[in-house]
C-alpha positions in Angstrom: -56.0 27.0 9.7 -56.5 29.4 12.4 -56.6 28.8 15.9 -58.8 31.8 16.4 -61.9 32.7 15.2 -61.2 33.0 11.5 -63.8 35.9 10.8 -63.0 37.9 13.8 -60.7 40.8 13.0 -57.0 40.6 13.9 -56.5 41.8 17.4 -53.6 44.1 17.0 -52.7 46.1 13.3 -49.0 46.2 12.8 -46.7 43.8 14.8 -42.8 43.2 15.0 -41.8 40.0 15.8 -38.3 39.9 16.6 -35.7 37.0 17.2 -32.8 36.3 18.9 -30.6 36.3 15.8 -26.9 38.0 15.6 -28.3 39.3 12.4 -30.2 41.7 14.4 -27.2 43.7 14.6 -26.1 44.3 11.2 -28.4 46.8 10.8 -30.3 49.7 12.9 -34.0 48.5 12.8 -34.4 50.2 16.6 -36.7 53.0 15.9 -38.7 50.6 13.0 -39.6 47.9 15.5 -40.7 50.3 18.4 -43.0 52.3 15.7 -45.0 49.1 15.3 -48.4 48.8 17.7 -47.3 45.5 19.0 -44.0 43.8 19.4 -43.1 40.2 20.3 -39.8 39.3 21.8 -38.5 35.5 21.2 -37.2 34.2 24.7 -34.7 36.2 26.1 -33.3 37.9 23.2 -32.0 41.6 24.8 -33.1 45.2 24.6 -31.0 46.7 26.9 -27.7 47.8 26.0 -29.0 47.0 21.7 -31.5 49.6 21.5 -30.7 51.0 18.5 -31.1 47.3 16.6 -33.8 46.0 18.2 -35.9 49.1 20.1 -37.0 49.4 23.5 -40.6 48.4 23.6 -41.5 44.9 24.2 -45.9 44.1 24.4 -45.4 40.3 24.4 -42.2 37.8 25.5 -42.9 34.1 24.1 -40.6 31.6 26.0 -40.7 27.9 25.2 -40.1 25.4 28.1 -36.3 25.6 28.2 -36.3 29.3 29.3 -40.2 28.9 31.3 -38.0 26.3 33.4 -35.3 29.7 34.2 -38.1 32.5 34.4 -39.8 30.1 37.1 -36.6 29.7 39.0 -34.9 31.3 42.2 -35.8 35.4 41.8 -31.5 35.6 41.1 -32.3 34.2 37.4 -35.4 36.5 36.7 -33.0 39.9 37.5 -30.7 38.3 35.1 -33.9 37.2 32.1 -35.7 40.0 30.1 -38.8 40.7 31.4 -40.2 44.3 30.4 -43.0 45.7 32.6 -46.6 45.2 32.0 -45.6 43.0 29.6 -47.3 39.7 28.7 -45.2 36.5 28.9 -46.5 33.5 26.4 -45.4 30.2 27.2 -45.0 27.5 24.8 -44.3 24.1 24.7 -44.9 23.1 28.5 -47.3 21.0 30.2 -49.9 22.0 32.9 -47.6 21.6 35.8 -44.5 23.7 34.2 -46.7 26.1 33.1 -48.8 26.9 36.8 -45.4 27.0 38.8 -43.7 29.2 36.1 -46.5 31.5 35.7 -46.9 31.4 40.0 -43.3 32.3 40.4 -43.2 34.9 37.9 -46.5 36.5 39.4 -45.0 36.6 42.9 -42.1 38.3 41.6 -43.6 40.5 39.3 -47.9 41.4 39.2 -47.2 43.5 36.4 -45.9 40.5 34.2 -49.4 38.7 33.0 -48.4 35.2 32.2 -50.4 32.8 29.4 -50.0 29.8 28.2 -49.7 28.5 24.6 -51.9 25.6 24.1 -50.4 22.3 22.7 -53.3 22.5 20.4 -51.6 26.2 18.8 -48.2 24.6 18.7 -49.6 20.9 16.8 -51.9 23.4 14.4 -48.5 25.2 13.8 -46.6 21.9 12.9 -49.4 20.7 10.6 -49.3 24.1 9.0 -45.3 23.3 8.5 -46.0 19.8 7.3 -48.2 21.3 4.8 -45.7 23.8 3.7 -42.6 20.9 3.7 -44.7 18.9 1.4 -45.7 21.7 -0.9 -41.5 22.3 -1.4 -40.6 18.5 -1.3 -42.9 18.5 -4.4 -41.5 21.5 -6.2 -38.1 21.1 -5.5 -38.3 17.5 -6.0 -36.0 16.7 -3.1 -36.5 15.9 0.8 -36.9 18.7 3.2 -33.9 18.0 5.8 -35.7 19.9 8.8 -36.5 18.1 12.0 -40.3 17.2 12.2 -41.2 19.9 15.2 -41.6 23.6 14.0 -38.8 25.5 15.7 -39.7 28.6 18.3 -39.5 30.7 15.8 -41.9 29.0 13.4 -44.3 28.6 16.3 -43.6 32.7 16.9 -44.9 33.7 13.7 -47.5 31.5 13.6 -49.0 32.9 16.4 -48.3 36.5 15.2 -50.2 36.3 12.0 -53.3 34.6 14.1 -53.2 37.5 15.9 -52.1 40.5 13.6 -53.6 42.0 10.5 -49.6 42.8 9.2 -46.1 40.6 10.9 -42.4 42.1 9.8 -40.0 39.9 11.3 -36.6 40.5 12.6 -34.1 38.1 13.5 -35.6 34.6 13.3 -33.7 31.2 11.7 -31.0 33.2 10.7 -28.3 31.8 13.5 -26.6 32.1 16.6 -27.4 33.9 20.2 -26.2 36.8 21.2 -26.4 39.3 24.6 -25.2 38.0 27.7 -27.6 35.3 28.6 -27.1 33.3 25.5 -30.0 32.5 23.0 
C-alpha cells in the first residue's frame, strides 16, 4: 500500500539510500551514490572523512526518536551530529511534542535545515507491509520468522524511499554494526 497518492508519479527518479553499516567500507561506492538525483542518509551515519564509500551529497537525513532526542539538544551535540546544508531532516518514530521541540531547536540553529515529520501512520503502513512480507516467508520456508514485531529504521527508510522514488539502490542497511565517531 502506498502512503502517497498511488497514481501520482514518483517525486524524485534515481535515489540512494544509504545506512549506517560497517559494510559501507568495504568497497568505494562514493562517486555511485553522489551520481544519484536524491540521496537519503540513515541517522547519523558520516560523510566526512568516508567520502570515497559513501559520497558527499546528502538531500534527505531520516533520524528516528533516539537521535531527534540529540539533534534537539544543547547546539554542542548538533556541531558534533551530521547535518548537511539545505538539507531536509525526516523524523520518525516521535510524538507531536518530540517532534515540535526537535524541529524548533534545529531551526534556531540552522534555517537552512527544513525539518518534517514522519507520520505514525507511514511507519504502521510500513509494519503491515513487513507483516505481510514475514507471513509470505513463514509460509514458504515453513518456519517462524525470529524478527521483532516493529520494522527496524532501516525497513521504515526504504519504505519511504520507494513511496517516493521511481528507482532505490541501497547501501549499508541491516548488514551490522556502527561506525564513525558518533556511533550508529
Amino acid at each position: 500500500d502506498k502512503i502517497l497518492d498511488p497514481g501520482a508519479p514518483p517525486e524524485y527518479r534515481r535515489c540512494a539510500l544509504v545506512g549506517n553499516s560497517q559494510r559501507n567500507l568495504i568497497h568505494e561506492y562514493g562517486d555511485d551514490i553522489d551520481s544519484h538525483d536524491t540521496v537519503f542518509r540513515m541517522n547519523n551515519g558520516p560523510t566526512a572523512g568516508f567520502e570515497k564509500f559513501v559520497g558527499t551529497r546528502t538531500t534527505h537525513r531520516i533520524i528516528n526518536n533516539q537521535w531527534a532526542g540529540l539533534y534537539g539538544a544543547p547546539i554542542h551535540n548538533l556541531r558534533r551530529l551530521p547535518l548537511e546544508w539545505n538539507s531536509t531532516l525526516l523524523v520518525s518514530r516521535t510524538d507531536h511534542d518530540q517532534f515540535y521541540s526537535t524541529a524548533q531547536a534545529v531551526k534556531q540553529r540552522r534555517p537552512d535545515v527544513m525539518v518534517t515529520h514522519v507520520t505514525p501512520d507511514a511507519a504502521n503502513r510500513a509494519a503491515q507491509m513487513l507483516d505481510q512480507m514475514r507471513a509470505r516467508i513463514e509460509r514458504a520456508r515453513g518456519l517462524t520468522y525470529p524478527g521483532k514485531g516493529s520494522p527496524s529504521s532501516g525497513w521504515l527508510s526504504v519504505f519511504l524511499a520507494i513511496q517516493l522514488c521511481e528507482e532505490v539502490d541501497v547501501y549499508g542497511i541491516g548488514m551490522g554494526g556502527c561506525w564513525g565517531s558518533a556511533g550508529g
